[in-house]
C-alpha positions in Angstrom: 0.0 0.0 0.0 1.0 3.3 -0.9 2.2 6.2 2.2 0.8 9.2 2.4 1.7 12.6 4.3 -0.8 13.9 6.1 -0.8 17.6 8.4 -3.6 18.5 10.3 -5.0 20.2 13.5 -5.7 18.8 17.1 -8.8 19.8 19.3 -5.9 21.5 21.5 -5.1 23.6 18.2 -1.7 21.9 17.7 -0.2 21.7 14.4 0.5 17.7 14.1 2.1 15.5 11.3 3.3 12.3 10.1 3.2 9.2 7.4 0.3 6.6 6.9 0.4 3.4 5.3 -3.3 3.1 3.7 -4.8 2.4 0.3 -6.3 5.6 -0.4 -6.2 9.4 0.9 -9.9 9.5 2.2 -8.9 6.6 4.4 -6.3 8.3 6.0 -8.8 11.4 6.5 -11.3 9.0 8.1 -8.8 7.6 10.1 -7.4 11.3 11.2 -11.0 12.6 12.2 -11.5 9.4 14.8 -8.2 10.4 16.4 -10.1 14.1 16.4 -7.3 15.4 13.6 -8.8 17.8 11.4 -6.6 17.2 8.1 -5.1 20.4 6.8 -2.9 18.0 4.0 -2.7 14.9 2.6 -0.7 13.9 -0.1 1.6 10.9 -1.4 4.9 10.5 -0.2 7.6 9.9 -2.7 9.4 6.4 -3.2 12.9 8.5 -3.1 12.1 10.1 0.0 10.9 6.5 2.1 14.1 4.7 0.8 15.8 6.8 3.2 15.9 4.9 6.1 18.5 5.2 9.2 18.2 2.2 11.1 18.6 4.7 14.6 16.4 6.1 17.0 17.4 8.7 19.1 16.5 9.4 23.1 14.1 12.3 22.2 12.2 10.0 20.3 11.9 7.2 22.2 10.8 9.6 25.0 8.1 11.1 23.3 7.2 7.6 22.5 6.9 6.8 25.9 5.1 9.3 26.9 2.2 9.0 24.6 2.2 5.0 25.1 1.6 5.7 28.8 -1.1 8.5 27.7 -2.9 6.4 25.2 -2.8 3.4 27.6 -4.3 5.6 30.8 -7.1 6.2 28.1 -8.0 2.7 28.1 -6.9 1.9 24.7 -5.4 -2.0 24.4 -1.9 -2.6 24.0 -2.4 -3.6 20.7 -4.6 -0.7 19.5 -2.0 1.7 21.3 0.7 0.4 19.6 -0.9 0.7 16.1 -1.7 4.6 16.7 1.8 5.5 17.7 3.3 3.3 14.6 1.3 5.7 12.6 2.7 9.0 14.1 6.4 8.0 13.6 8.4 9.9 10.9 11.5 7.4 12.4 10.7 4.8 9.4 13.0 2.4 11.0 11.4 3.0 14.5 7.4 2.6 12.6 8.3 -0.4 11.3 10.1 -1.5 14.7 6.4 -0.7 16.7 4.6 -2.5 13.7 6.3 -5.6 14.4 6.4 -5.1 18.1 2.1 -5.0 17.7 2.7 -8.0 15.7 4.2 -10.1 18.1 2.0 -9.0 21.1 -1.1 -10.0 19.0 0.4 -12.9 18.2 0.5 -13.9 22.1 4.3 -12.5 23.7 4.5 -10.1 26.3 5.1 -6.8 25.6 8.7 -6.9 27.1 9.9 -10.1 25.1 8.5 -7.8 22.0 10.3 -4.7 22.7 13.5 -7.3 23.8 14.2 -7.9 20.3 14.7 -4.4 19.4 17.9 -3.8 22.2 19.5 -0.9 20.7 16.0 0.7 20.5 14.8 -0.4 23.9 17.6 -0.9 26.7 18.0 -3.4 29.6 16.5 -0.7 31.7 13.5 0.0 29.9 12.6 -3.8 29.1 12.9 -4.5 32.8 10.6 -1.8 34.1 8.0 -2.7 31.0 8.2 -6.2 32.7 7.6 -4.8 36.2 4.7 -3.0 35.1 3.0 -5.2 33.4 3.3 -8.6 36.0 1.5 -5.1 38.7 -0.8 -4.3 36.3 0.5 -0.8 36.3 2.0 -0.6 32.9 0.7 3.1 32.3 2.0 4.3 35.9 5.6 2.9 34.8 5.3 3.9 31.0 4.8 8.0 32.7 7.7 7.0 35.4 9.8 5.4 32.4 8.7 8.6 30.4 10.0 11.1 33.0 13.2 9.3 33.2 14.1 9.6 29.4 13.2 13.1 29.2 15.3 14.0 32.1 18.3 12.3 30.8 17.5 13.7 27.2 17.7 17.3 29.1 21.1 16.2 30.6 22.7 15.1 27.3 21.6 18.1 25.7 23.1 20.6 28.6 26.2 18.9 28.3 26.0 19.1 24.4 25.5 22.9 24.9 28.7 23.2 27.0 30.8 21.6 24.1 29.2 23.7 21.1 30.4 27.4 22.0 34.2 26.0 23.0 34.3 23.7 19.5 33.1 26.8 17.8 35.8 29.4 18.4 38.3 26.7 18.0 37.2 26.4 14.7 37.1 30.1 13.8 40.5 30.1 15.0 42.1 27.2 13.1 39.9 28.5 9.9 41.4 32.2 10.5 44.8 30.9 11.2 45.0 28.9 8.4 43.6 31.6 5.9 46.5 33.7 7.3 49.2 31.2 6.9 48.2 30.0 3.2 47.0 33.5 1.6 48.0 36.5 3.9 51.6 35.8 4.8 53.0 34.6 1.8 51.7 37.9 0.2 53.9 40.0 2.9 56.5 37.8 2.4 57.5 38.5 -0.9 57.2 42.7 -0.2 59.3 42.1 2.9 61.9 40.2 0.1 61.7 42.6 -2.8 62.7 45.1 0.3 65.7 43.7 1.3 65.8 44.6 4.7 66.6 42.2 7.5 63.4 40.8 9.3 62.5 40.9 13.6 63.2 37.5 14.7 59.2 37.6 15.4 58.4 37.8 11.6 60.9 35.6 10.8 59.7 33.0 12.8 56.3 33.7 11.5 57.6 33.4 7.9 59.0 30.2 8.3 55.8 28.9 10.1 54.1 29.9 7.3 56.6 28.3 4.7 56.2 25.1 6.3 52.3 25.6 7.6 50.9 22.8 4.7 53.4 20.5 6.5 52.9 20.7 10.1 49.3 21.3 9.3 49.0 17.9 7.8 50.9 16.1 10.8 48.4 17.8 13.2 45.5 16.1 11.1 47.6 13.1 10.6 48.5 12.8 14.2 44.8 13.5 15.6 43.1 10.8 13.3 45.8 8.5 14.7 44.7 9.2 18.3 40.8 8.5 17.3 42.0 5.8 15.6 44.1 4.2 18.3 41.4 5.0 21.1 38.7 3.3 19.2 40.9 0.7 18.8 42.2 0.5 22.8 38.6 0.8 23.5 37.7 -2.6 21.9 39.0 -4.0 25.3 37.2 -3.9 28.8 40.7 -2.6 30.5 41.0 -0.3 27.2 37.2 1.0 28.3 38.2 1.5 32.1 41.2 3.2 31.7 40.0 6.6 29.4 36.8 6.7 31.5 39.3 7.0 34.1 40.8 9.6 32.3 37.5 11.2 31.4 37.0 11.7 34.5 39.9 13.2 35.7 39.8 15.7 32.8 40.5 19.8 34.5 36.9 21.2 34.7 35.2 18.7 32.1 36.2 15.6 34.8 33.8 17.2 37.2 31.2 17.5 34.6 30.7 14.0 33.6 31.0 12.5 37.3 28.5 14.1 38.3 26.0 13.6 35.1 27.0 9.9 35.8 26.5 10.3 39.5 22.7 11.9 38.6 22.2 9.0 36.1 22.5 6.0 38.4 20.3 8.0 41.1 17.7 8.5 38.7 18.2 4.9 37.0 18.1 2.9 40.5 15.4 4.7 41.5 13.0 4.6 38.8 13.6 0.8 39.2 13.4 0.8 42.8 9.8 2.5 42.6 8.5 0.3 39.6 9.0 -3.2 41.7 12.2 -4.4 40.0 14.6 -6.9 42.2 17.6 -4.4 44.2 19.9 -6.6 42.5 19.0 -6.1 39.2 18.3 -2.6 39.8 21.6 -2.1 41.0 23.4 -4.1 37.7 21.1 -2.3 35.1 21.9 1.3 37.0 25.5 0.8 36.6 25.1 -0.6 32.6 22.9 3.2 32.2 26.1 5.2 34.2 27.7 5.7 30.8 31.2 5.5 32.8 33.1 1.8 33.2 34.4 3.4 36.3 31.1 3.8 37.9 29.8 0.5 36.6 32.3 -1.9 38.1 31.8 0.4 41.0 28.2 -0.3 40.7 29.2 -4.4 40.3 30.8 -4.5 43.5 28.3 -2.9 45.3 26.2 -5.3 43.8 28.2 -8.1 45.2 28.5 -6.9 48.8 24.7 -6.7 48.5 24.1 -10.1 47.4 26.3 -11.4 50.3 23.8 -9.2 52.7 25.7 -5.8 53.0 23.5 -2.5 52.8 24.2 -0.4 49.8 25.9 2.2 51.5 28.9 0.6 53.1 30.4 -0.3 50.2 29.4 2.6 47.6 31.5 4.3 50.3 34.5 2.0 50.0 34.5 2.4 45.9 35.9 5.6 46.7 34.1 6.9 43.6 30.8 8.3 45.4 30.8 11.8 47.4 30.1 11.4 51.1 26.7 12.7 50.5 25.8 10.2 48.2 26.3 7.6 50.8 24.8 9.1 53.2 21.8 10.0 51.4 21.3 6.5 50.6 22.3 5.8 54.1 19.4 7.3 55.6 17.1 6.0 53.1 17.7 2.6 54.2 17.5 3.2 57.2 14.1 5.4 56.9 12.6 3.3 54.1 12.5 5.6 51.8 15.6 5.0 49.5 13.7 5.5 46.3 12.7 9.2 47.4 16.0 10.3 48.8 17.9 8.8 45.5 15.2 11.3 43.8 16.8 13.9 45.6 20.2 12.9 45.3 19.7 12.9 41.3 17.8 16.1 41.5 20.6 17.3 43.3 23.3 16.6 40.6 21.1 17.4 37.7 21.4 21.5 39.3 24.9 20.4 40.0 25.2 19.5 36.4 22.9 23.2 35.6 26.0 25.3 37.7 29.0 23.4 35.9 28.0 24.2 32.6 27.2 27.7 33.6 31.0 27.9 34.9 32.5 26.1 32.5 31.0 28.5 30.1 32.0 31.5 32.1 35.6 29.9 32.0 36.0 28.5 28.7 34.8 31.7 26.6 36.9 34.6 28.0 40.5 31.9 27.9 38.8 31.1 24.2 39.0 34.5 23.1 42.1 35.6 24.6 44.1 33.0 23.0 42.3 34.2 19.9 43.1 37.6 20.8 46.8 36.2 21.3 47.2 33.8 18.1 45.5 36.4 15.9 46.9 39.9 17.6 50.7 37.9 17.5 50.4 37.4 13.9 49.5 40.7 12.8 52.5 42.2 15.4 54.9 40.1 13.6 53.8 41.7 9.9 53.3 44.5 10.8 56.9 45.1 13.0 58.7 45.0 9.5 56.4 47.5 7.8 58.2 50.7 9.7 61.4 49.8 8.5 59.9 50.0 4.9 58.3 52.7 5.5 61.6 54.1 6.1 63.5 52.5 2.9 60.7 53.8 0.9 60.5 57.2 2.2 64.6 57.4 2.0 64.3 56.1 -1.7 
């Protein structure tokens, strides 16, 4: 059957859109008004435009998916029925065709968990587990919004940590464009007025000159020499100890080091207690929080703790001998154990780290743009000193001439 675009207008006056498989146009405007979509368009899609298909579905989408699952599910609507609706509403054509089949194999008698299982890099560990917890309750909508929650938090994180990285990577490329312009264009240009002169050159432009002569070279070993380094850590990071080690070194990066322990530290809070609240086993909690840290550091921390607890330990006696959790983390969990509420104070705790995460960005920010633009200022303000030193002494030749 054909696909057809289709935009349209909610009852809440939002502008919606999306693809529908169906055999005509007035069957996807029938189908629109039962979901109370006025249709504004609806037209074929293109056979070009649906062979373009990235088999990837990223965290924003899979939250929004979430969210309207647990929505459509609170309404009442079967699993089944829910599952069709939302495979409508997908742009993602990799993810539509991933909730088609998922329908598919829940009408066909598996659980929803075993469905979404065979879809991991879509659905995590995490996610499959708490599915499973909700629906041997029978609370799969009060999970789904808890679930929901959860990925929208950590899509918030990712993308305040994103925004710390774009300013920093953008005035580094300015000044490597602007550098190089100078180098390849610029310089040369002055170079051969400062030799028809005749004079003898400052050491500074000298030195410039020559950096210039040479800039295609060193230029190149700098590219050469940082694709070897990707190269050789994606390679180093094939192995577990390879893994360890530079999330080791992540983490003891100057101000970026803080950054990401504590978005880790924020992650496993969140994680353990989402999964603590929906009914899943401590153990289990504890292996899938550490698998969700994003750090091999803090997941073989996580392991051990996971161990201790096994052998009837409390949690907090040996996140503190880790040596990888603040004091206050312990402690927080400490007196949840003790109080019975360890899902609420890990709450806080990633509450906590999530403003924590708010206030390092805002600093590193304040930091990183004023050092940014001196050593612009520098690179940039050095080059044009070392040109223009020379020019006085032909002004003079010129002048004398």
């Amino acid at each position: 059957m054909p696909f057809f675009e289709w935009k349209g207008r909610a009852i809440s006056g939002e502008i919606r859109s999306g693809v529908l498989e169906a055999p005509n146009a007035q069957i996807v405007e029938v189908f629109l008004r039962r979901l109370n979509i006025i249709p504004i368009k609806i037209q074929p899609k293109s056979e070009r435009t649906l062979s373009l298909k990235l088999k990837r579905v990223s965290d924003k989408e899979l939250a929004l998916f979430t969210r309207q699952f647990a929505t459509v599910l609170e309404a009442g609507l079967p699993i089944v029925r829910s599952l069709e609706t939302l495979a409508i509403q997908q742009k993602n054509i990799y993810f539509k065709e991933a909730i088609s089949d998922i329908r598919k194999r829940v009408e066909g008698g598996s659980s929803l968990n075993e469905a979404i299982a065979v879809y991991p890099k879509i659905f995590n560990n995490l996610y499959v587990q708490m599915v499973r917890s909700g629906e041997t309750s029978g609370n799969l909508d009060v999970v789904l919004k808890r679930l929901a929650l959860y990925l929208e938090k950590i899509v918030a994180l990712k993308s305040k940590i994103k925004h710390a990285m774009i300013y920093p990577s953008v005035i580094v490329f300015v000044t490597v464009v602007v550098v190089s312009v100078l180098m390849l264009f610029v310089i040369p240009k002055f170079a051969e007025l400062f030799r028809e002169a005749g004079q003898t050159l400052p050491l500074p432009t000298q030195i410039l000159l020559s950096f210039s002569y040479n800039f295609k070279y060193i230029f190149g070993f700098f590219v050469l020499s940082l694709l070897g380094l990707i190269v050789f850590i994606k390679y180093y990071r094939r192995s577990e100890r390879g893994i360890y080690q530079t999330d080791k070194i992540l983490l003891h990066l100057p101000l970026l080091g803080t950054l990401f322990h504590k978005a880790a530290l924020s992650r496993i809070a969140r994680t353990l207690a989402n999964l603590i609240g929906a009914g899943v086993p401590l153990l289990q909690a504890l292996l899938i929080a550490g698998e969700t840290s994003g750090n091999k550091v803090l997941e073989k921390a996580m392991e051990e703790i996971r161990i201790n607890v096994s052998a009837g330990h409390t949690i907090a006696d040996p996140m503190f001998y880790t040596g990888v959790f603040p004091y206050m983390v312990v402690e927080m969990v400490r007196i949840g154990e003790m109080a019975g509420n360890l899902e609420e104070m890990l709450t806080k705790v990633a509450d906590f780290y999530e403003e924590e995460v708010d206030r390092a960005v805002h600093t590193l920010s304040t930091l990183i743009e004023p050092i940014l633009l001196i050593v612009l200022g520098v690179v940039i303000g050095g080059i044009l000193v070392a040109l223009y030193l020379p020019i006085f002494q032909l002004g003079g030749v010129i002048g004398g001439g």
